[in-house]
N, C-alpha and C positions, 0 to 999 in steps of 0.2 A: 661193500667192505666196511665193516665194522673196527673202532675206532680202538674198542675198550675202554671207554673213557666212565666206567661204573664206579671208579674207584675215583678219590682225589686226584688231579692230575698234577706231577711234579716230574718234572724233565732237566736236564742236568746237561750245560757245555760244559767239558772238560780238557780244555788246550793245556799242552806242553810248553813249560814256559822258556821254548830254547831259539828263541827268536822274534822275530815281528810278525803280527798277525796275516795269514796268506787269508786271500779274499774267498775261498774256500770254504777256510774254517769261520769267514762271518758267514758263510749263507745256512752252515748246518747249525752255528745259533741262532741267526734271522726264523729260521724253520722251529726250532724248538720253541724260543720265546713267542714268536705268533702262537704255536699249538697251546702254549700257558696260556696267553692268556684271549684265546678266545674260548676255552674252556674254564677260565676262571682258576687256572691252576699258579702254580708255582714254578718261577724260574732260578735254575742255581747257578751258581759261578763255582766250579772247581778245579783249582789249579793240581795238574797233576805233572809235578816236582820230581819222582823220583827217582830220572835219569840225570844224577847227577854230574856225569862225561860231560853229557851237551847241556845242561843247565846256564844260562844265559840270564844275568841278574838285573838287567834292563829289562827282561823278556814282559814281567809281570805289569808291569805300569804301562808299557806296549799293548797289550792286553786290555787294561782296565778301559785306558783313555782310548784306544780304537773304538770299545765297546759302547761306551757313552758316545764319543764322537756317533755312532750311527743312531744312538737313540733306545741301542737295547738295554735296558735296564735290569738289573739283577734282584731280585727277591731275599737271597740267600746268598751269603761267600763273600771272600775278601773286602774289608772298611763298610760291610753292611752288618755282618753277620749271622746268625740264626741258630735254633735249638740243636741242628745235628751238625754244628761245626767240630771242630777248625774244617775250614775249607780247603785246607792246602797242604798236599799227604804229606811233605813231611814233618808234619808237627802230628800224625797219626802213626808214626813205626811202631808202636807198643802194640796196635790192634792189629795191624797185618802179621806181626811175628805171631802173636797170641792165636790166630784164627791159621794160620800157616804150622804150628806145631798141633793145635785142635788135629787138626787134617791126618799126620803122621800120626796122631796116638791112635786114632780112630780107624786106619787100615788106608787111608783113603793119600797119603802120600809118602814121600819117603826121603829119607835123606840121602844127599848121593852126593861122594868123593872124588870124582873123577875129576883131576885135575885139568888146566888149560890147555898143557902139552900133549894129555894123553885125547882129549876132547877135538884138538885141532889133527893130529894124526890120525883119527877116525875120519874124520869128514875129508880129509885128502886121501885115504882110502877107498870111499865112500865114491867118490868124485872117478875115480878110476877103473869102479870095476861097476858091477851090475846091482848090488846091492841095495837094501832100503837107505833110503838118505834121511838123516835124524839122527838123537841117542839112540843108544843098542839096546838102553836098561839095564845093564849092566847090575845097577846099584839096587835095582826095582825087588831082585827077591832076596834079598842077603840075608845069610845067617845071622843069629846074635853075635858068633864067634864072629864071623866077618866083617860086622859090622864095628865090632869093638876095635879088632885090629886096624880099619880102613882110618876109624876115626883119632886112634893115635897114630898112625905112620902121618897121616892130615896133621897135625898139631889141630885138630878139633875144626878145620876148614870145611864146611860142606854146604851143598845147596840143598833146596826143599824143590822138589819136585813132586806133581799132581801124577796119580795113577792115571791116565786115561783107560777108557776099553779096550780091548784090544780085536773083541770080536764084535759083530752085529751093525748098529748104523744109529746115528744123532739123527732126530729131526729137530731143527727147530722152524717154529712160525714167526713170519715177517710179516706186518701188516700191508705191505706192499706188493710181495711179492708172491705169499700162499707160505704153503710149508717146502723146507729145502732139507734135503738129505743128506749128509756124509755117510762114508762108509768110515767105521771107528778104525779100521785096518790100518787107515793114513793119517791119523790122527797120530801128534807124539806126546811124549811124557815131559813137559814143558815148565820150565823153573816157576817158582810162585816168590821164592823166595831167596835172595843173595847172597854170596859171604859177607857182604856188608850188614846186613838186616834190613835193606832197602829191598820191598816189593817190586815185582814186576807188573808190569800192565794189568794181566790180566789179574791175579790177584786184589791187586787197590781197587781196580774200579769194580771188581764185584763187590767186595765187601762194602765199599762204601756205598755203592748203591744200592744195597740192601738195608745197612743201617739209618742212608738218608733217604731211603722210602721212596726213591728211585720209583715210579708206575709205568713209564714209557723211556727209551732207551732210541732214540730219532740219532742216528749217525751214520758217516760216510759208507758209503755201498764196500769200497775195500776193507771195511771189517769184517767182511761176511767171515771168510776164513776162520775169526775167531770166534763166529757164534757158537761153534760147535763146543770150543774148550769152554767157553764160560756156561755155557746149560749142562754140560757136565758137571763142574765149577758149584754152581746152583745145588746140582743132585746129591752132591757132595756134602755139602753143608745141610741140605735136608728143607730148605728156604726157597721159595716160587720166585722165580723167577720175575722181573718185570715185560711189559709187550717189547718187542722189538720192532724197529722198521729203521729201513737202509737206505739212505737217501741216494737217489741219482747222481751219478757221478757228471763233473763239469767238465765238458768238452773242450778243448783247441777252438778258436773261431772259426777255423776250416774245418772243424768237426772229427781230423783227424789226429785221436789221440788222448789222451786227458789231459786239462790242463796245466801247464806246467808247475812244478813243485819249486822250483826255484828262487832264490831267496832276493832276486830283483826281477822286474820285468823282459821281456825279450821281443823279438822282434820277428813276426810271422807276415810274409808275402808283403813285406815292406812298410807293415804297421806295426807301431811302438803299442805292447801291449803289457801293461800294468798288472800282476801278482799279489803284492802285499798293499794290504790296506792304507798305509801311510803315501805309496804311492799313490792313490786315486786321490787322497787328501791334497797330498804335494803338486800334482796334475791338475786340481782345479774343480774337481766331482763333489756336492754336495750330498749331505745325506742323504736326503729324502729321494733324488736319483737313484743314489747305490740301492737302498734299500727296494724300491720297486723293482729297478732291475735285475737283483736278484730273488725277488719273489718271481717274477717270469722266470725263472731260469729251472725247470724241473715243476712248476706249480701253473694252475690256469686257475685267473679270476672268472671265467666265463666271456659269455657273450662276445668273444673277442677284443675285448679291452684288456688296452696294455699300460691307461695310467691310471692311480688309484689310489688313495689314500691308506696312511699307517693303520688308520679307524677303519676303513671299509674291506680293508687285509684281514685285519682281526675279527671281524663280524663275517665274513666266507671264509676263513679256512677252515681246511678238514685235509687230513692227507687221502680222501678218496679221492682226489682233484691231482693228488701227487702222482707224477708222471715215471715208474721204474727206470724207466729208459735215460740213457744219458742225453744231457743238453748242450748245446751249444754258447760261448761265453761269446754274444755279438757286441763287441766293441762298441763299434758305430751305433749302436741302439742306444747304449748305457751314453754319447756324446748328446744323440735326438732328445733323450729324458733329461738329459742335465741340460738341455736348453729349455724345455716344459718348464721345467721346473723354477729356471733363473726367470723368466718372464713372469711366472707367476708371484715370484717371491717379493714381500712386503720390501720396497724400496729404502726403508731405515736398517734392514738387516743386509740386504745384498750391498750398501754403502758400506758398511761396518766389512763383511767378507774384500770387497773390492778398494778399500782404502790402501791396508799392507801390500798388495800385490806392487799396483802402482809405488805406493813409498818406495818400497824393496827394487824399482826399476828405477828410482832416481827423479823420480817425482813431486814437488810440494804440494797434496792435497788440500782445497780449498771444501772442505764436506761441504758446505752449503749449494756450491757450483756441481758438485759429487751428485746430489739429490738431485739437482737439474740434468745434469746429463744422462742421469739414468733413464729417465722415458724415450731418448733416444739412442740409446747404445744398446741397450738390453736386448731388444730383436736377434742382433748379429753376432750377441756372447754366447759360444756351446760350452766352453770350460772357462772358469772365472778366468787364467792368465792371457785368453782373448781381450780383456778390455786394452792392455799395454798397446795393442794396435788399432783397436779401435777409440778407444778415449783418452788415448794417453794426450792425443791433441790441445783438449781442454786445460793441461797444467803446466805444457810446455814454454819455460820461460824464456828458452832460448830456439825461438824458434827457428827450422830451417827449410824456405821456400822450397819450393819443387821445379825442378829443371822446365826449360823452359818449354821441351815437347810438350810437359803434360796442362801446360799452360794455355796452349795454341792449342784451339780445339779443332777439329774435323772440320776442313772447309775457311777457316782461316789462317790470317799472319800475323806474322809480329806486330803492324802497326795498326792494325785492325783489333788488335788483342789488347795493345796497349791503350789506346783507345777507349776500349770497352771498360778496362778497369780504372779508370783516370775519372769515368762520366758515373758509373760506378760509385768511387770514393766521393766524389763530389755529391750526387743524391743522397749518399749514407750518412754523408757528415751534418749534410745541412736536414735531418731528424731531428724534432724537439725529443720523441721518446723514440728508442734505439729497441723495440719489440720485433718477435717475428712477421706481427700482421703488419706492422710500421714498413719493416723490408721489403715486402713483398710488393706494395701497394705501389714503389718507384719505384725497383729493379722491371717488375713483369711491365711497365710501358716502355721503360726504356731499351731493351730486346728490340721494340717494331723500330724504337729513334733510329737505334745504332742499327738497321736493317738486318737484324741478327734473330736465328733461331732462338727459341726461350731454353732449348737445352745447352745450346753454344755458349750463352751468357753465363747459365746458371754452373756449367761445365768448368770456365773459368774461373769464376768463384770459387766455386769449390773446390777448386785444385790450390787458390788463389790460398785459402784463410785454413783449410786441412791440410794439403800437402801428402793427399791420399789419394788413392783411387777410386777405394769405395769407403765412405765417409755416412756418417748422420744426415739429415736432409737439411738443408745449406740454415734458412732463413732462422730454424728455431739453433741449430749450430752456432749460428752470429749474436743469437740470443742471451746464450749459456756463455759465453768467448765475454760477451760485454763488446761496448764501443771500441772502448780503447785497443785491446788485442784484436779485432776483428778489422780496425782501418789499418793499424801499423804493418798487419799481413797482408793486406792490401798493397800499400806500400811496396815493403818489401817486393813482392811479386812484380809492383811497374819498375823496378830497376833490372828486375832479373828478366824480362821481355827488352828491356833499352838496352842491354849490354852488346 
């Protein structure tokens, strides 16, 4: 499968800015920005504005800052710029009107009157009997005379509609998927242009992708429908088209379904699963997860590897490797890779990430004691707001012992326990240096003293100075804690065994 990639390559995301970015719409620009640039092409940012009902004025910064948040970087568009701007249609109505009246002088569209009331009685007509469902064309062959009357009984209100064919069949070609057929029969005669002077879809994005040299056209599998109108579109203006290819659409985790469109997460066979991009920020997911995870999603690195660098993404892509078939959105995988990834990540950055979480749960971070506890908490972190139970330990200024079950380990008692941590405190205090290898060296004899297994002991303890179940590994834990918090929970715990 052949790429077309002869020509410059410049690919184009073009989100709607009528809300917060769906994780969706990052993977079909994760897909195009990889194709940039591992052909050394150009990436655009194009906001496409000109549904101004749902126009959402937060939308566009939602957008920018998602976009950077994951690292994909724009070439061209919005506080970048470039030679075939503005990037954001509407600061371009001059050239859709101009290129949508082109169309009408030329045979190739027309102006049509029909008003809302007479347009909504149709389709409830429509709706009732056997009928084609669509316009009728009504406006499609009008006389001058006709036309002059429509347009004053109108006070001059009209839409621009595209002739479609009416007979014969569109192919167009998907790099994807081969060549796909409509029949022009069912194709309709579909607005280009508004009583507003605001463009419709398909209008803007031709034209704009023609004059901003648009080469490849990588988007959601549910636009197939409209390839047809826009290679007409194309034939229209007289202008080649750019390649197409339709990306694989993202599946439900259960595979049944596509995934939801939804403007928050929801909740499938009893798992919280996340939609918009801000949620996976808000949840805890790092970039470099998201992004590999959704390169797996519809794309194969080979050889069976499923972790892989942004660099090693960009030197194997090719969409021959892209999958038509739809994918599956596995939760639990995207949790496995944001644990990869936290393990792997430089310890002065994952500080920085895991600082606010903690602050935000009521925490005084001490960053220096931060940078210690990380070579031991980082194992058991799959989303960063894991630390709050795993670390949150280390900043606890008010600490609160653990009942006394989880104190008394398997095979002891109260005074057997108490005991243990009295002989315990005693060994710890009388340390000149208060180290994990210092700990270790009198706790593990004192086990045989106290006739006690080495996990009973250590079992204690660590229930003793955590007040966890499952905690860090004690001695380097007592470490990071320091002397002082580390005997005082001590402490603490022989009053709550003597009660």
């Amino acid at each position: 499968m052949s790429s077309h990639t002869d020509l410059p390559v410049r690919v184009r995301f073009a989100p709607s800015p009528t809300g917060p970015m769906h994780i969706g719409g990052v993977r079909t620009a994760l897909f195009n920005w990889l194709f940039a640039r591992h052909h050394g092409g150009t990436f655009i940012l194009r906001i496409e504005d000109t549904d101004q009902k749902r126009f959402d004025p937060d939308a566009l910064r939602l957008i920018t800052d998602g976009l950077r948040w994951v690292g994909l970087d724009w070439d061209e568009g919005p506080e970048v710029g470039g030679e075939y701007g503005p990037y954001i249609q509407s600061e371009r109505l001059q050239q859709y009107q101009h290129w949508a009246n082109w169309l009408v002088d030329q045979g190739q569209a027309y102006r049509c009157y029909c008003s809302p009331e007479r347009l909504d009685a149709l389709h409830k007509q429509q709706e009732s009997g056997q009928e084609r469902r669509g316009y009728d064309r009504r406006c499609r062959d009008l006389t001058p005379e006709q036309r002059d009357q429509l347009h004053h009984e109108n006070g001059g209100k009209y839409v621009i509609r595209f002739k479609m064919p009416i007979e014969g069949s569109t192919t167009v070609h998907d790099l994807l998927r081969g060549d796909i057929t409509f029949d022009n029969d069912q194709l309709q005669d579909l607005v280009l242009l508004k009583t507003d002077g605001y463009p419709t879809y398909h209008l803007a994005n031709v034209v704009d992708d023609h004059f901003m040299k648009i080469s490849h056209i990588l988007r959601a599998e549910e636009w197939i429908p409209t390839a047809p109108i826009h290679k007409n579109l194309y034939d229209g203006f007289g202008w080649e088209p750019p390649h197409f290819a339709h990306l694989p659409v993202i599946l439900n985790p259960s595979g049944k379904g596509k995934l939801s469109k939804r403007t928050v997460g929801f909740r499938e066979g009893g798992q919280q699963i996340p939609v918009r991009l801000d949620e996976f920020e808000a949840g805890g997911y790092v970039p470099e997860a998201i992004i590999n995870f959704l390169t797996n999603i519809g794309w194969s690195f080979g050889d069976n590897r499923e972790v892989f660098s942004v660099q090693e993404t960009i030197e194997n892509f090719d969409l021959s490797r892209v999958n038509p078939a739809g994918g599956k959105f596995p939760i639990e995988k995207l949790e496995w890779l944001n644990g990869v990834y936290i393990r792997d990540m430089d310890p002065v950055r994952l500080a920085q990430l895991l600082k606010p979480i903690l602050e935000n749960a009521g925490y005084e971070v001490n960053v220096d004691m931060l940078l210690r506890a990380i070579p031991l908490i980082r194992e058991r972190i799959k989303v960063l707001p894991d630390v709050i139970g795993i670390g949150g330990l280390f900043f606890a200024d008010d600490f609160t012992p653990p009942a006394r079950d989880m104190l008394i380990q398997k095979g002891m008692d109260a005074p057997r326990t108490k005991t243990a941590l009295e002989e315990s405190l005693a060994a710890l205090e009388a340390l000149p240096d208060f180290n994990a290898a210092s700990q270790e060296a009198v706790i593990r004899p004192l086990a045989e003293k106290l006739g006690l297994k080495m996990g009973q002991l250590l079992g204690t303890l660590r229930a003793a100075t955590t007040a966890q179940e499952v905690s860090p590994p004690l001695f380097e834990t007592m470490d990071v804690l320091g002397r002082e918090k580390s005997l005082a929970r001590i402490r603490q715990a022989m009053a709550v065994v003597s009660e």
